[in-house]
ROGU-140336 format. One record per residue (C-alpha): residue number from 1; residue in one letter; x, y, z. Coordinates in steps of 0.05 Angstrom, whole numbers. Layout:
BEGIN
<seq NUM	type A	east X	north Y	up Z>
...
This chain:
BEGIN
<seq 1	type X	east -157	north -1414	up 33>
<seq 2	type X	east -99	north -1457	up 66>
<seq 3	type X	east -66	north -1441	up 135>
<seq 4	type X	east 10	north -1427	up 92>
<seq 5	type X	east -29	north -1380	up 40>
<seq 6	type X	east -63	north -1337	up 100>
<seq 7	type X	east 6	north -1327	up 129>
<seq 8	type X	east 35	north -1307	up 63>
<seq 9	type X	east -18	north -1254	up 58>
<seq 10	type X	east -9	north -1237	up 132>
<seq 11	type X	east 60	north -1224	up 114>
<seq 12	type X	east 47	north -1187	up 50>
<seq 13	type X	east 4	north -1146	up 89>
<seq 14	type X	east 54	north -1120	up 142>
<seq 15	type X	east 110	north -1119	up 99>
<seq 16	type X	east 71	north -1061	up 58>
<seq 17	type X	east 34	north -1021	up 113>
<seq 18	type X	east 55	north -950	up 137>
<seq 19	type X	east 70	north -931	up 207>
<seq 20	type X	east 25	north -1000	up 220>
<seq 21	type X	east -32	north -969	up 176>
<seq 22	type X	east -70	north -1027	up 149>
<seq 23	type X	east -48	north -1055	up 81>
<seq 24	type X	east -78	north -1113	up 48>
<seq 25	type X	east -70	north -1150	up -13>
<seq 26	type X	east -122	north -1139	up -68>
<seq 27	type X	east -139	north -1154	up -134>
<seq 28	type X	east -83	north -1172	up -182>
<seq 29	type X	east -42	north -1173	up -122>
<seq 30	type X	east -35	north -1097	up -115>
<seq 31	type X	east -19	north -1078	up -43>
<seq 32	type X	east -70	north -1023	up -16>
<seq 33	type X	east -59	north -972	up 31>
<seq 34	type X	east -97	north -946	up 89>
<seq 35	type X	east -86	north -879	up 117>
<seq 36	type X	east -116	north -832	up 168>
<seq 37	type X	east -137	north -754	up 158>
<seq 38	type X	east -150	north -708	up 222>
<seq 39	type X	east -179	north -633	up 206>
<seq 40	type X	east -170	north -580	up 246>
<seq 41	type X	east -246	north -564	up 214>
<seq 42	type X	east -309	north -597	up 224>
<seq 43	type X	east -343	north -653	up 189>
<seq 44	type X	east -388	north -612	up 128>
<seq 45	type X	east -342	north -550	up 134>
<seq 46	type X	east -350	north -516	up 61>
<seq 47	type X	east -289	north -502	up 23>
<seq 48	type X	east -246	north -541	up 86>
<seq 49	type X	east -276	north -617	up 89>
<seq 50	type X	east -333	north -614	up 37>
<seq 51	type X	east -339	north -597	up -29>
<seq 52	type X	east -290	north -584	up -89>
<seq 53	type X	east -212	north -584	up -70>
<seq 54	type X	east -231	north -606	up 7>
<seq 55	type X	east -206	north -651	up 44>
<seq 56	type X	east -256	north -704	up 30>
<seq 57	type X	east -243	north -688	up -49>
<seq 58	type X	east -161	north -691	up -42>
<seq 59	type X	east -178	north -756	up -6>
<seq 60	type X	east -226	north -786	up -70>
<seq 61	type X	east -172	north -746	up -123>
<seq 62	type X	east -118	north -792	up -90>
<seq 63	type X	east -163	north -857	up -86>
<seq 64	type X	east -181	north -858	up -153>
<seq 65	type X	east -112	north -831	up -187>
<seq 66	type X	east -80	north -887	up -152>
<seq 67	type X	east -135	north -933	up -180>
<seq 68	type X	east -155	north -952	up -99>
<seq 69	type X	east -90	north -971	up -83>
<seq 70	type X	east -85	north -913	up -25>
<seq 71	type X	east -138	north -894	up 11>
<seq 72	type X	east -148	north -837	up 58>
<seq 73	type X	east -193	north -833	up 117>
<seq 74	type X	east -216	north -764	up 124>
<seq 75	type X	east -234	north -744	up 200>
<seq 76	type X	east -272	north -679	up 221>
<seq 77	type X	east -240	north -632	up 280>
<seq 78	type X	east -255	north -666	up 337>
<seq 79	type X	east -274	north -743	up 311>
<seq 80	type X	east -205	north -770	up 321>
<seq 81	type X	east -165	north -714	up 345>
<seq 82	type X	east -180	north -646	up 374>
<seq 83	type X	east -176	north -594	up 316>
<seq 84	type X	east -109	north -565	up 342>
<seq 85	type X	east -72	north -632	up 357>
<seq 86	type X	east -68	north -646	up 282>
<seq 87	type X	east 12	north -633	up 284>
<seq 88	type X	east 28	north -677	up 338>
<seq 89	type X	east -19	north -734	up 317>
<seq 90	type X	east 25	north -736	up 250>
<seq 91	type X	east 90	north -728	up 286>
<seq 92	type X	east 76	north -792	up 328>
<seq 93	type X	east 50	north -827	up 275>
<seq 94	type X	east -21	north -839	up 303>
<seq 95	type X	east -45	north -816	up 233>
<seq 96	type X	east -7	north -806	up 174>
<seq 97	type X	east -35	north -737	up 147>
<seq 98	type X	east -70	north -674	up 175>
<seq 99	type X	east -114	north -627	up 142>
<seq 100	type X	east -105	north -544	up 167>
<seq 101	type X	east -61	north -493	up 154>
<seq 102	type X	east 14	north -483	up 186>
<seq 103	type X	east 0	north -421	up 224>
<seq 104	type X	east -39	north -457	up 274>
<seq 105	type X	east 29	north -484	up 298>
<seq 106	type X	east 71	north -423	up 313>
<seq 107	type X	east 85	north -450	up 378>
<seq 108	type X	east 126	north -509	up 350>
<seq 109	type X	east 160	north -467	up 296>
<seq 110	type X	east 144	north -386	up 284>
<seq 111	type X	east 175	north -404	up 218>
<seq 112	type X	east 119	north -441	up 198>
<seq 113	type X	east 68	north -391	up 186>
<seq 114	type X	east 96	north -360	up 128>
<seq 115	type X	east 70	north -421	up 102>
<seq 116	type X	east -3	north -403	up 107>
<seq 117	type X	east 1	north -321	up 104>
<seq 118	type X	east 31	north -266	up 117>
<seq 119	type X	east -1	north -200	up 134>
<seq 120	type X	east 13	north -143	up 75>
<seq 121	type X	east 38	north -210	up 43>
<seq 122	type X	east 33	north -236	up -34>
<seq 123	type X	east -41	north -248	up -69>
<seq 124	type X	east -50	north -322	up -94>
<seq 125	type X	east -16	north -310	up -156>
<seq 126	type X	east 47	north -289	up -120>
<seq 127	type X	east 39	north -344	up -59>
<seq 128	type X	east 34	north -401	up -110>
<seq 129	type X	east 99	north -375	up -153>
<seq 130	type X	east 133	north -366	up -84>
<seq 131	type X	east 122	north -443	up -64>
<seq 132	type X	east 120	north -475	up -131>
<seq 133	type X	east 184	north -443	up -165>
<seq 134	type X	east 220	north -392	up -113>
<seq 135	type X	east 244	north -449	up -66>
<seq 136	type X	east 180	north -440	up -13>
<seq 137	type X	east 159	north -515	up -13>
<seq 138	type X	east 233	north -531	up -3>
<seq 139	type X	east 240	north -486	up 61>
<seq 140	type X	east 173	north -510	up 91>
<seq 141	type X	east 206	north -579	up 88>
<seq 142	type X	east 263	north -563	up 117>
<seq 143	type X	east 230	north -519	up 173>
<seq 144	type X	east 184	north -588	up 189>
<seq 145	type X	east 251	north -633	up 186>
<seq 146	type X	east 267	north -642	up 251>
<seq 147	type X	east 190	north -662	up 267>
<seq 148	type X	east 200	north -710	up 216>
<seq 149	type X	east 143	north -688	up 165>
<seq 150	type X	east 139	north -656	up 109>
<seq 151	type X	east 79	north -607	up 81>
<seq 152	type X	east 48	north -585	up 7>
<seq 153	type X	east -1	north -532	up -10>
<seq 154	type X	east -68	north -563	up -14>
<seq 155	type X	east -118	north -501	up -20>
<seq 156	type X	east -123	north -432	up -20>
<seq 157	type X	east -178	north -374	up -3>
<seq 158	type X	east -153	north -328	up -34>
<seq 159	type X	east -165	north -260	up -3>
<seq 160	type X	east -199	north -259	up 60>
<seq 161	type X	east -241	north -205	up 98>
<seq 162	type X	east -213	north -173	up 160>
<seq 163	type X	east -272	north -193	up 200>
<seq 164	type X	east -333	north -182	up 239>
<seq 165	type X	east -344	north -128	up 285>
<seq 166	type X	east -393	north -110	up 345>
<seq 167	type X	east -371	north -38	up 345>
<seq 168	type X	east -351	north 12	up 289>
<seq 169	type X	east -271	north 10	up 280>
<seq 170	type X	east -249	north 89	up 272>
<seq 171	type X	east -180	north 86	up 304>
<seq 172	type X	east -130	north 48	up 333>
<seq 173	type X	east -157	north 68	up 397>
<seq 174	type X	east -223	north 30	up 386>
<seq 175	type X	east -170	north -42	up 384>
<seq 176	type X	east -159	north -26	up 457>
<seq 177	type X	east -187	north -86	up 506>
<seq 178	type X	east -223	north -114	up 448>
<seq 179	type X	east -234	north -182	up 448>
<seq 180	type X	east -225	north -221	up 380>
<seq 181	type X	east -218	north -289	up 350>
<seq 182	type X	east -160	north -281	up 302>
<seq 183	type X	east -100	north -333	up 286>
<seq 184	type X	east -27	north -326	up 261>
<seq 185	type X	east 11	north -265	up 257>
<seq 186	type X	east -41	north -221	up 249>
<seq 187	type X	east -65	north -242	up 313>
<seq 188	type X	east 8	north -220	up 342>
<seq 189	type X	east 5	north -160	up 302>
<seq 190	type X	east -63	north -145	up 332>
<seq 191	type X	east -48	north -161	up 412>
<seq 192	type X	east 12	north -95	up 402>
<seq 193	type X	east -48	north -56	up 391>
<seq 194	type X	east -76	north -77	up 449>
<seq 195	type X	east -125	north -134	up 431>
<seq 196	type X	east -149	north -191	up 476>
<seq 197	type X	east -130	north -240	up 422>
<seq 198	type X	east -172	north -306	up 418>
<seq 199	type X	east -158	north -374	up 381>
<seq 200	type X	east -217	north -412	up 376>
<seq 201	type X	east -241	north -465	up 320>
<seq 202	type X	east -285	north -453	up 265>
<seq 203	type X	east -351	north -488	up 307>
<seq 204	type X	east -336	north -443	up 377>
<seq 205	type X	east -331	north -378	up 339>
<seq 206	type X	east -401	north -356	up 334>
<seq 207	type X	east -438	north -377	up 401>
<seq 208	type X	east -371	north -337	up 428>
<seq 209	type X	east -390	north -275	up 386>
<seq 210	type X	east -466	north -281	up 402>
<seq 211	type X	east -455	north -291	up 476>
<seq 212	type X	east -404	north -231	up 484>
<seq 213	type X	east -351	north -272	up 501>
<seq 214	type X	east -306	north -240	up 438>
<seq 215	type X	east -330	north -175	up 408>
<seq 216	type X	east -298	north -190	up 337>
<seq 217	type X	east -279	north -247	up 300>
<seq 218	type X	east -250	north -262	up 238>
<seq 219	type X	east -254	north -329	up 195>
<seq 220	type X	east -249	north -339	up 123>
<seq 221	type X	east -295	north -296	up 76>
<seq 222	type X	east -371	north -281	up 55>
<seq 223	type X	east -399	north -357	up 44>
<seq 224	type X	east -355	north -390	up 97>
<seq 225	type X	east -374	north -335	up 147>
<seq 226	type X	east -447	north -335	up 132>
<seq 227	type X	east -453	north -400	up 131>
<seq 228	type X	east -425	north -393	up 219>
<seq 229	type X	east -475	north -344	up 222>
<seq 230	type X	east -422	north -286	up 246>
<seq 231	type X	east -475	north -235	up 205>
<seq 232	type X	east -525	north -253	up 263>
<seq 233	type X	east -484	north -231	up 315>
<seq 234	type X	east -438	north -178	up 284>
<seq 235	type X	east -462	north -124	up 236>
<seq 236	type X	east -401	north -92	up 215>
<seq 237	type X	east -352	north -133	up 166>
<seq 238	type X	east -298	north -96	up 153>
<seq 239	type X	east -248	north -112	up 89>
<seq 240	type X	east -174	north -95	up 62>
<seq 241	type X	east -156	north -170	up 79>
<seq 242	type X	east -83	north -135	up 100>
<seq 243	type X	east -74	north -198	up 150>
<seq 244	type X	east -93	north -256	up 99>
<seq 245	type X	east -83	north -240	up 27>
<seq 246	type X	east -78	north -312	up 1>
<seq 247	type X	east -89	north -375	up 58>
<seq 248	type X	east -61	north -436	up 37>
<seq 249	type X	east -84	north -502	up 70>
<seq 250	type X	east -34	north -549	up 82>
<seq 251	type X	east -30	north -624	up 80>
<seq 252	type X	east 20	north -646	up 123>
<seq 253	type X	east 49	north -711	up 125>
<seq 254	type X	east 89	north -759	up 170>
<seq 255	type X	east 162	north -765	up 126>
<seq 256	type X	east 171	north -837	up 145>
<seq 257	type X	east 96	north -862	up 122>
<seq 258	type X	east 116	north -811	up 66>
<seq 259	type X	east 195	north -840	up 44>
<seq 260	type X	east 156	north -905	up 46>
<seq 261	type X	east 96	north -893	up -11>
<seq 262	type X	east 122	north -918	up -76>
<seq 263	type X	east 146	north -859	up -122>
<seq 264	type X	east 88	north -864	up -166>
<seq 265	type X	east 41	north -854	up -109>
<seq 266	type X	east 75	north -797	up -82>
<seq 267	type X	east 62	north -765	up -149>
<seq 268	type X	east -13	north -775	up -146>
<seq 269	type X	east -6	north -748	up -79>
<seq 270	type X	east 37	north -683	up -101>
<seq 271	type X	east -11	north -674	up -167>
<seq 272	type X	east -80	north -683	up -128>
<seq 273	type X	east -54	north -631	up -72>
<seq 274	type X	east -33	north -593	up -129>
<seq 275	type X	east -105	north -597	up -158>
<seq 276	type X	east -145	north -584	up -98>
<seq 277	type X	east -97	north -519	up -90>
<seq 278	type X	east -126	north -488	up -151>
<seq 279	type X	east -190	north -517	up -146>
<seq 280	type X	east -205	north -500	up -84>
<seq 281	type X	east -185	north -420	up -99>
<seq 282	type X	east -238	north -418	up -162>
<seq 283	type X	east -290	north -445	up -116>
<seq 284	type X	east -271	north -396	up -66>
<seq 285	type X	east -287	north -339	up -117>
<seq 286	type X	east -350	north -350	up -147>
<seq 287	type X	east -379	north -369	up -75>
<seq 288	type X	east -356	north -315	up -40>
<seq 289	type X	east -381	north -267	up -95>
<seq 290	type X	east -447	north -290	up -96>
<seq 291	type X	east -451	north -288	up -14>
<seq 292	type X	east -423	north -223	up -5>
<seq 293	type X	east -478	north -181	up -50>
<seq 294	type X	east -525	north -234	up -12>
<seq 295	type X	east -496	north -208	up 59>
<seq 296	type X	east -506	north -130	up 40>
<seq 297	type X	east -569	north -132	up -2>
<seq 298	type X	east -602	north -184	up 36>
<seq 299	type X	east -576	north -183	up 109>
<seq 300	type X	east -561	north -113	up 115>
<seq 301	type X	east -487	north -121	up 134>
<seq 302	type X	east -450	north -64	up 137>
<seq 303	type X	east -384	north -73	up 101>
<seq 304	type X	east -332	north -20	up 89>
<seq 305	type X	east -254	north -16	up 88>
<seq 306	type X	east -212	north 0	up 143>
<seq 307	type X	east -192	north 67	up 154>
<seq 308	type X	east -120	north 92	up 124>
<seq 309	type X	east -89	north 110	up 190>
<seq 310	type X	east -115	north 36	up 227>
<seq 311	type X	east -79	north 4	up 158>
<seq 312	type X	east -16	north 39	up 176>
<seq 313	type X	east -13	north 26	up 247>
<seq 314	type X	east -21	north -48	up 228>
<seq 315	type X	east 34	north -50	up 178>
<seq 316	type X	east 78	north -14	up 225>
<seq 317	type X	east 69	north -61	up 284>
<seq 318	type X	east 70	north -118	up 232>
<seq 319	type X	east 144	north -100	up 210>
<seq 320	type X	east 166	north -104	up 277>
<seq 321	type X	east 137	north -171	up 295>
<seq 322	type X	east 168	north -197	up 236>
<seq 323	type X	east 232	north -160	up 254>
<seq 324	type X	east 233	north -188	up 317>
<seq 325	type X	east 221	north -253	up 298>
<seq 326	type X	east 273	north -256	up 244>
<seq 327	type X	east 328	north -243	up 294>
<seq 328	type X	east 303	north -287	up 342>
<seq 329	type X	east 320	north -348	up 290>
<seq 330	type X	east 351	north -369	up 243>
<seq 331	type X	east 312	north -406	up 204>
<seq 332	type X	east 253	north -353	up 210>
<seq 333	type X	east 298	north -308	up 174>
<seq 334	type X	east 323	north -348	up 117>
<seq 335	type X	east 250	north -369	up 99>
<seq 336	type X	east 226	north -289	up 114>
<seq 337	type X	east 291	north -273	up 67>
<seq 338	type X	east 269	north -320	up 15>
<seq 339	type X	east 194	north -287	up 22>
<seq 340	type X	east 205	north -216	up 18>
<seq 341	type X	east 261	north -225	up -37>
<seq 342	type X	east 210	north -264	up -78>
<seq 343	type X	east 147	north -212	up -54>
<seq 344	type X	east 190	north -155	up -88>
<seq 345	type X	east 196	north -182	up -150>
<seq 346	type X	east 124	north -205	up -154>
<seq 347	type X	east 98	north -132	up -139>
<seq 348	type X	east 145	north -95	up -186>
<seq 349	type X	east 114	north -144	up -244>
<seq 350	type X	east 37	north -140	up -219>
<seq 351	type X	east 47	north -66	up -210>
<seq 352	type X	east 54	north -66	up -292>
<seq 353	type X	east 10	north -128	up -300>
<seq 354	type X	east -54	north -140	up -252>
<seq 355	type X	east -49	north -72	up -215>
<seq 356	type X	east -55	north -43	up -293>
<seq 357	type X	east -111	north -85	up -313>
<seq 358	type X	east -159	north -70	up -260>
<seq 359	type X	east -131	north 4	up -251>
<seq 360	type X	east -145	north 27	up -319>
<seq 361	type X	east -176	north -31	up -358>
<seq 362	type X	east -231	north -68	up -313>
<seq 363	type X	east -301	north -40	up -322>
């Protein structure tokens, strides 16, 4: 190759990278893009970085929709970044994407978590219809705008399980000085009830549970927790799922690295976060089915609902954390407006629609 055609590529090259991620020229002179992808979860983490709607498969969904012409580089919690820097590696542009879900950042924006759940909140069905038609992908946006990203929905869990418990939870009493792992609003909602509140990633949660350090913990649901182990060192698993009824993962993305991909890229982006969204959900319920009759039948967990009066302390104290939020800002109050507006037309139609089917129809 001569000296002038190695600068021409040189120059091809940097003309087309992102934020100084590495682009080269390949074959049939289509430019190809290099990003980065932290995780707030570890490498191998089910449902999170491995296996259908991850982030390693939104990473391969883009790759081969855009026929190699971006590729992602997906990195575990911890490999590149620690699992909670995610946010502020995409801000500066050290990476161009992060893997996690926006309640991990209430301290840059309370805003933000209605993003990823909110406690008494909307099912999947009603999240989804929420973001993708009632204006909710718009606000997220605009909530992220002045840290110059933007976000889209990327998975969900569908519902989750309250957690894992030490002790037997009969009354709002039993919250008091009790140490738990538990993220988000719920976990403000659960520190007015007098909780010791914890945040820890996914891989600290059990050896803190085993050792005593927390004396309940919450993650995901049956496979995902089972998989941590949290049945070997907690015995009662408690449901409702009142603080998580649908968890969306987010990809988040550094608006400048993002205003630069060509539009038809950004569409394989969209559609393959899109994908892994829905994907990710189905996996979510034939796993956890099959894990939770393992968990009870198998490992003699002892699972059972909360009690009525614990439910309605919870939604009480919950109402007032969002209450106080909301007139704290601004912009937590137009996207909580936009929410509950949206959640009360969602309910009135699955009161006659879902609620129905599995009241009187189902079995």
């Amino acid at each position: 190759m001569t000296l002038v055609r190695r600068k021409f590529l040189t120059r091809a090259a940097l003309a087309g990278s992102v934020l100084g991620a590495p682009a080269v020229v390949g074959a049939q002179g289509k430019t190809v893009l290099n990003w980065k992808m932290t995780s707030a979860y570890p490498k191998g983490a089910p449902f999170y970085m491995d296996g259908p709607g991850s982030a390693t498969d939104l990473a391969r969904r883009i790759r081969e929709m855009s026929d190699g012409r971006l590729n992602i580089q997906v990195f575990g919690a911890g490999e590149l970044v620690p699992a909670f820097e995610g946010f502020d590696a995409v801000r500066s542009g050290t990476v161009e994407m992060n893997h996690a879900n926006s309640y991990f950042w209430t301290g840059k924006t309370f805003a933000a978590q209605y993003f990823t759940a909110v406690p008494f909140g909307m099912n999947f069905q009603g999240i989804n219809g929420w973001l993708y038609d009632g204006g909710g992908i718009d606000l997220w946006n605009e909530v992220y705008e002045p840290f110059g990203m933007v976000a889209m929905p990327c998975g969900n869990t569908g519902v989750q399980m309250t957690g894992w418990f030490k002790k037997e939870i009969n009354s709002v009493a039993d919250f008091k000085g009790l140490k738990m792992r538990i993220p988000g609003l719920a976990g403000k909602v659960y520190a007015k009830l007098g909780v010791d509140v914890k945040v820890l990633p996914g891989g600290e949660i059990f050896p803190a549970l085993e050792r005593g350090v927390i004396d309940a913990a919450e993650f995901v649901g049956p496979f995902q927790d089972r998989r941590l182990g949290l049945h070997k060192a907690a015995k009662y698993y408690y449901t409702t799922g009142w603080h998580e009824s649908a968890t969306v993962s987010e990809l988040l993305i550094n608006k400048a690295a993002w205003q630069k991909l060509p539009k038809d890229l950004q569409a394989i982006v969209s559609n393959a976060a899109a994908a892994c969204n829905v994907i990710s959900e189905g996996w979510c319920q034939k796993a956890n089915s099959e894990a939770m009759e393992d968990l009870i039948k198998n490992q003699k967990v002892i699972a059972r609902p909360l009690p009525d009066a614990v439910i309605a302390a919870l939604r009480q104290e919950t109402n007032k954390v969002l209450a106080e939020a909301v007139a704290a800002d601004a912009l937590t109050k137009k996207v909580h407006t936009s929410y509950m507006e949206f959640k009360a037309k969602f309910d009135r139609w699955a009161e006659v629609s879902e609620e129905a089917y599995h009241g009187k129809v189902r079995g």
